[in-house]
C-alpha positions in Angstrom: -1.0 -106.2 -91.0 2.9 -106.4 -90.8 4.6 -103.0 -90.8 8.2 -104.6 -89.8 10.5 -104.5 -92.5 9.1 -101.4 -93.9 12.0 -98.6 -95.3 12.5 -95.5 -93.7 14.6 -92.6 -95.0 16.0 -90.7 -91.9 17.5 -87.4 -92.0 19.2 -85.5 -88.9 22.2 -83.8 -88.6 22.3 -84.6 -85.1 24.5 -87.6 -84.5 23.7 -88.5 -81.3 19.6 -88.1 -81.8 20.3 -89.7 -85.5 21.7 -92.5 -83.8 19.0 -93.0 -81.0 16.3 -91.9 -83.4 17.7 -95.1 -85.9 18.4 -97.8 -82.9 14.6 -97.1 -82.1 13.4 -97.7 -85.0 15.6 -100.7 -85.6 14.8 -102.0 -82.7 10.8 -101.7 -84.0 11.3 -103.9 -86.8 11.8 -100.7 -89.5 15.2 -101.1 -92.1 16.2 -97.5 -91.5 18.9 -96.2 -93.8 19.7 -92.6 -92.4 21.8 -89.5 -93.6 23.3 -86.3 -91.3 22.5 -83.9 -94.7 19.8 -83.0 -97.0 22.1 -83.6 -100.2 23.2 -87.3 -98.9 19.3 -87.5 -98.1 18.1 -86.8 -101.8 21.3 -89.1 -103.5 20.2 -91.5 -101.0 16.3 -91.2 -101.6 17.0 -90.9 -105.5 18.8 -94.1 -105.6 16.3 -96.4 -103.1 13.1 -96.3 -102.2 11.3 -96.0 -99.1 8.1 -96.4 -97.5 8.4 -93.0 -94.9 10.5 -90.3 -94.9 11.4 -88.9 -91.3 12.9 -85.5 -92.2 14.6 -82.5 -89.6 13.9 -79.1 -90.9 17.0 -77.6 -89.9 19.7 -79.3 -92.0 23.0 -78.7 -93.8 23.6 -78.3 -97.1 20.0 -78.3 -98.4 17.5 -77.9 -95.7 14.4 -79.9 -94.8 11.5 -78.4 -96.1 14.0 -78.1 -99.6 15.0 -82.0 -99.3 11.0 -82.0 -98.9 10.4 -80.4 -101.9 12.5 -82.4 -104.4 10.9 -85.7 -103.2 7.7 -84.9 -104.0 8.7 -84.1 -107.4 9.5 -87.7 -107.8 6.8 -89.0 -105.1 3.4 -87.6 -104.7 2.4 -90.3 -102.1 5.0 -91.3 -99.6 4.5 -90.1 -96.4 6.8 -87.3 -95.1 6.9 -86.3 -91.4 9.1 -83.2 -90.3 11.1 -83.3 -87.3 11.2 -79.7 -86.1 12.6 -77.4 -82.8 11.0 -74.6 -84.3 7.7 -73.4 -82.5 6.6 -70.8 -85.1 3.3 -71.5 -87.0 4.6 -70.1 -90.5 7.2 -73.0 -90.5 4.8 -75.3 -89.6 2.3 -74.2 -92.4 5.0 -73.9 -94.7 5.6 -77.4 -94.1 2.4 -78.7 -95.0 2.3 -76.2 -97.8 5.2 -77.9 -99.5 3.8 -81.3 -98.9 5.2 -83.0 -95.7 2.1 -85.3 -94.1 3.0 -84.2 -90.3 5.4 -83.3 -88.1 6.7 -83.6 -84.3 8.0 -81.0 -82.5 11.3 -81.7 -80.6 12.2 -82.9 -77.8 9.4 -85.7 -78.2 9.5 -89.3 -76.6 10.4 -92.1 -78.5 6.7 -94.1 -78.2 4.9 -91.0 -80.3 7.3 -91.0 -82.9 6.6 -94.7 -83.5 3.0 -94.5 -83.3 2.8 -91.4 -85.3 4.9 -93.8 -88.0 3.2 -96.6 -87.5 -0.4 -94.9 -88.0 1.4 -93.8 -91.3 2.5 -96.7 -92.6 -0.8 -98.6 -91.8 -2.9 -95.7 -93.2 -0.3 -95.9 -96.5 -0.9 -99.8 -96.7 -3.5 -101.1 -99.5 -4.8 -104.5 -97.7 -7.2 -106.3 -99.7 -9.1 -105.7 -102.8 -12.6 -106.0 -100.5 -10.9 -102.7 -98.9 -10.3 -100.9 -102.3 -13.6 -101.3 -103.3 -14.9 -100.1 -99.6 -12.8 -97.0 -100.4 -13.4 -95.9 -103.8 -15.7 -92.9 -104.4 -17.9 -91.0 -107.3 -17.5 -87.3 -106.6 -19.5 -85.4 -109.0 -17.1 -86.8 -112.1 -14.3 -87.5 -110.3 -12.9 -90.6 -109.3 -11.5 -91.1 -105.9 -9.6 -94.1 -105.3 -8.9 -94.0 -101.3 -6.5 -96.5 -101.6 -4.2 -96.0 -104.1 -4.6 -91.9 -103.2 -5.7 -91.2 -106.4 -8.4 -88.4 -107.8 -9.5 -88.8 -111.6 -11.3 -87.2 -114.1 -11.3 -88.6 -117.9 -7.4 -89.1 -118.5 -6.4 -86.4 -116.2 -4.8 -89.0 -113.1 -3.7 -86.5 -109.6 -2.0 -88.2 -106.7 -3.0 -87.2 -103.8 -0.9 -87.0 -100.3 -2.0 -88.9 -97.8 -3.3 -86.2 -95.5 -5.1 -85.1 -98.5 -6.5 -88.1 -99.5 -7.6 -88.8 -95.8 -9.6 -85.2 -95.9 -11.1 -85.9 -99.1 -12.6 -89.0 -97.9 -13.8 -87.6 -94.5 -15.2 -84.9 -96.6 -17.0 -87.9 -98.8 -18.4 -90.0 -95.6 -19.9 -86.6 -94.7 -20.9 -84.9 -97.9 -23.4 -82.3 -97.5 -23.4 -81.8 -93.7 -22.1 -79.7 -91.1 -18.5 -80.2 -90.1 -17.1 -78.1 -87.4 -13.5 -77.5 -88.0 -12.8 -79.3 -84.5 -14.2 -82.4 -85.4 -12.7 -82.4 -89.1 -9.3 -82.2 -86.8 -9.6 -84.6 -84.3 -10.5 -87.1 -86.7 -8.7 -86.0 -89.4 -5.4 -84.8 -87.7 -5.7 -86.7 -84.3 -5.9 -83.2 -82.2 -7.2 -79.6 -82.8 -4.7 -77.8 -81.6 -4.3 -73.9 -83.6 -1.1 -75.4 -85.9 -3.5 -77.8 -87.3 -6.0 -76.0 -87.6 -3.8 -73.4 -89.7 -2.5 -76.1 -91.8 -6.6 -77.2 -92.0 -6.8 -74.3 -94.5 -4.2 -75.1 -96.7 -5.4 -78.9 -97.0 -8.7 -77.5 -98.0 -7.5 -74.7 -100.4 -5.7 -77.9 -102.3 -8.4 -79.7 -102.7 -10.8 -76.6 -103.8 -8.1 -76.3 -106.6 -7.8 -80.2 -107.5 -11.9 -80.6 -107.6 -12.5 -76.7 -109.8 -13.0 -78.3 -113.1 -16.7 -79.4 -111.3 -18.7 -77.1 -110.4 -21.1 -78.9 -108.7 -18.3 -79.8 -105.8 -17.8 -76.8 -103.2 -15.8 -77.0 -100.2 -18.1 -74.1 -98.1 -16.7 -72.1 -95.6 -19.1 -71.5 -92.5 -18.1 -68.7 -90.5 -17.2 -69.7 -87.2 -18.5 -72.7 -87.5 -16.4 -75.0 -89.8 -17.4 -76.4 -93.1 -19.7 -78.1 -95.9 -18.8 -80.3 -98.3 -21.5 -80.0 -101.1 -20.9 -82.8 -103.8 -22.8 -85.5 -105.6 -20.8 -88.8 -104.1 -21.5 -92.5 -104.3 -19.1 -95.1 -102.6 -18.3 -97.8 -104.8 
């Protein structure tokens, strides 16, 4: 699968990282079209479009997590990973809470930012139609289209993130077992590290609230232990 030539919104106020940060990504095969503010970032986003959205959290003007905010007001789906200094959790979680797909915490070397993007990208790319149809899921009377991150029920259509949508369908390949909350992680997330496993719980109070009009779908909290997805699903 070719990832070159993908667009990616960067945003850092630094200009000597912004710089480095771009030539990198340049230099990967990525058209990166960067801005040093979150209110150039959003006129820049608003009149483009992008594939990933590389965003610090500590910006002028209109800050990262803000900039964060207004594009997924206009994009459910595109992938949004945080550049951060901060070490604190509640930024973190805040982070995820508003949306943002990931983040990496500076200073951070140049090869994981391009295979955190590149695992992005190729998780955000709809291949073939045999891999839509490998990835599309009956959950109780919800359909969930892996693919195309989407979760429906009769004419009601939600877009799901991708971290979200990647949950959901772990959640699906392991309906009514035992998951510890380390394996959800590591498969899930990569790592299960305590920030992720903080920002765990939010991803699974969304999608308690997206799958409430079924009642026959609980996402079960085990004590100590982890979770249990109890749902009716058929992959399609």
């Amino acid at each position: 699968m070719e990832l070159t030539g993908k667009k990616i919104l960067l945003v850092e106020d630094d200009k000597t990282l912004n710089f480095i940060i771009r030539d990198n990504l340049e230099e990967a095969g990525y058209e990166v079209t960067s801005a040093e503010n979150g209110e150039e970032a959003f006129a820049t986003y608003a009149q483009n479009s992008f594939d990933l959205c590389l965003l610090d959290v500590m910006l002028p003007k209109l800050d990262g997590f803000s900039l964060a905010k207004k594009i997924r007001k206009k994009d459910q789906s595109i992938p949004i990973l945080f550049l951060t200094a901060k070490a604190m959790t509640e930024d973190k979680i805040n982070g995820f809470n508003i949306g943002g797909d990931d983040y990496i915490t500076k200073p951070f070397s140049m090869e994981e930012l391009l295979l955190r993007i590149k695992v992005f990208l190729k998780r955000s790319h709809t291949d073939t139609l045999e891999s839509e149809e490998q990835n599309n899921y009956q959950v109780g009377h919800f359909n969930f289209l892996f693919d195309h991150l989407t979760l429906q029920y009769g004419n009601e259509k939600r877009t799901l993130t991708y971290k979200e949508a990647e949950l959901l369908k772990y959640f699906c390949e392991h309906a009514n077992s035992v998951l510890s909350r380390s394996d959800i992680l590591k498969n899930v997330w990569g790592s299960d590290d305590y920030y992720l496993g903080r920002s765990l719980d939010v991803f699974i109070s969304r999608l308690r609230k997206y799958l409430k009009s079924d009642s026959n779908i609980k996402i079960i909290n085990l004590h100590g232990i982890g979770f249990r997805f109890n749902a009716p699903v058929e992959k399609k």
